[in-house]
C-alpha positions, 0 to 999 in steps of 0.5 A: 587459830583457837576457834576453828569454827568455819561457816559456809553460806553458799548459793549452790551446793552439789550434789543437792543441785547440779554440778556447776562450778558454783555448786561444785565451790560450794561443796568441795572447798568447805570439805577441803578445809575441814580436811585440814582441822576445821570445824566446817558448817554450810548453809544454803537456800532449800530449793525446791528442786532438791530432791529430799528423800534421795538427799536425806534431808530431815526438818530440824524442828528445835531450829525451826518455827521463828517468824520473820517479819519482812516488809510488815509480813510474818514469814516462818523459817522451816530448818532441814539439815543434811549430812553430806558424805564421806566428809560427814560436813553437816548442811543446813537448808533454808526454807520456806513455801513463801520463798522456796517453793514445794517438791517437784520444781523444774528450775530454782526459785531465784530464775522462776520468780525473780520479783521475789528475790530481794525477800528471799534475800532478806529471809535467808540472811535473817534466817541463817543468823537466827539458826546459827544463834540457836545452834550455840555455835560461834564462827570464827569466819563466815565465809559468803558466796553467791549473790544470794548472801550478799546481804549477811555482811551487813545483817552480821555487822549492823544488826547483830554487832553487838551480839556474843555469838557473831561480834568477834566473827571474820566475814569474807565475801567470795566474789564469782562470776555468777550473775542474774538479769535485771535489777531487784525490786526498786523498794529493797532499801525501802524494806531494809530500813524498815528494819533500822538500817540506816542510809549511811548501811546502804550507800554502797547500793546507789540510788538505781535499783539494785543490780549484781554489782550492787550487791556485790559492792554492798557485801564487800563494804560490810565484809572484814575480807575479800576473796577472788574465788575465781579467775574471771570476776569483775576486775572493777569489784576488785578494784572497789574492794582494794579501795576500801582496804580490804584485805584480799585472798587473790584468785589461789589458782585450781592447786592446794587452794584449801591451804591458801584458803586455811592460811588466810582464814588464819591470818584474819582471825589472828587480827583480832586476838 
């Protein structure tokens, strides 16, 4: 594997936010596989609850300053960055007072103001591609995790799929068990065509308003790979993904996991050489 540029987008990292098992995920599997000889960035949503002094997180002002337009209104991306110790695994935030709100929040944005969340959705897919384009730093692998990235398959693959900096990536979308009430505003299809994706991009949504499965079949359409990151996902998400003819990195269990992760990484960047 030439490239050994990995990208991490998760939903919850620790010790930015609490330790749960998804914020625990999203911390220590990017930190093991670096351990192995890869080039490991993150990225996840800036929330207010996280604490930047005690975090040391800085605004990053090369990357920020960008408007993006969702649903006809301008919205600036702000980028803040953080080192996350003893990896030294760089972890970039995505911000924006439209979204995500000011220092001092009790709980996350995606619980607080739940209306909101098919354009927080929107806002951090978009934003991480724009950043990671400005960066000059080419994955080989965008790895998703959490419902919250759901979108970035299709953002990478029909809006940006022709673009030297993310044509040849590998997306892999890790399905957990993390779920949210309810369904998305009625018009997220609406807002996405707005943006030139087409009926046929957004099939795997149904015509409902979108819910958790939803999300999680349209990331696995639009993914080149799909990972069981736990042992209690939805077995019809599976079945969906199977259907498709995805390749698959089954539940790799509590033990040497960042082998089993490397490994597969390994084999799907080799499918395009």
């Amino acid at each position: 594997m030439e490239n050994k540029k990995l990208l991490y987008i998760s939903q919850e990292i620790a010790p930015y936010l609490p330790e749960s098992p998804l914020a625990v995920y999203g911390r220590d599997l990017p930190q093991k596989v670096q351990e192995k000889g890869f080039e490991v960035r993150t990225f996840m949503p800036k929330y207010g609850c996280i604490n930047e002094r005690r975090n040391q997180l800085h605004e990053v002002i090369r990357l920020s300053g960008m408007n993006i337009i969702i649903d006809d209104s301008d919205h600036p991306l702000i980028i803040k960055v953080a080192t996350l110790q003893p990896s030294r695994m760089q972890v970039y935030f995505i911000d924006n007072d439209d979204y995500f709100l000011r220092a001092g929040a009790k709980e996350l944005e995606t619980e607080c103001s739940p209306q909101d969340n098919d354009e927080r959705m929107m806002f951090f897919a978009r934003g991480i591609i724009e950043t990671v384009k400005k960066l000059r730093w080419d994955p080989a692998v965008i790895q998703c995790t959490g419902w919250i990235s759901t979108l970035v398959p299709m953002y990478v693959k029909r809006m940006y799929h022709d673009d030297p900096a993310l044509a040849k990536s590998k997306i892999i979308y890790a399905i957990r068990p993390e779920k949210f009430d309810g369904t998305l505003d009625p018009r997220l299809a609406e807002k996405l065509k707005m943006l030139q994706f087409t009926d046929e991009d957004l099939a795997p949504l149904g015509s409902a308003p979108a819910d958790y499965d939803a999300l999680n079949r349209l990331a696995i359409a639009h993914s080149d790979a799909v990972v069981a990151a736990t042992a209690d996902i939805n077995p019809e998400l599976l079945e969906y993904a199977k259907s498709l003819s995805k390749p698959i990195l089954e539940y790799p269990g509590d033990e040497n996991y960042a082998d089993k992760y490397a490994e597969f990484y390994t084999s799907l960047v080799g499918e395009s050489e």
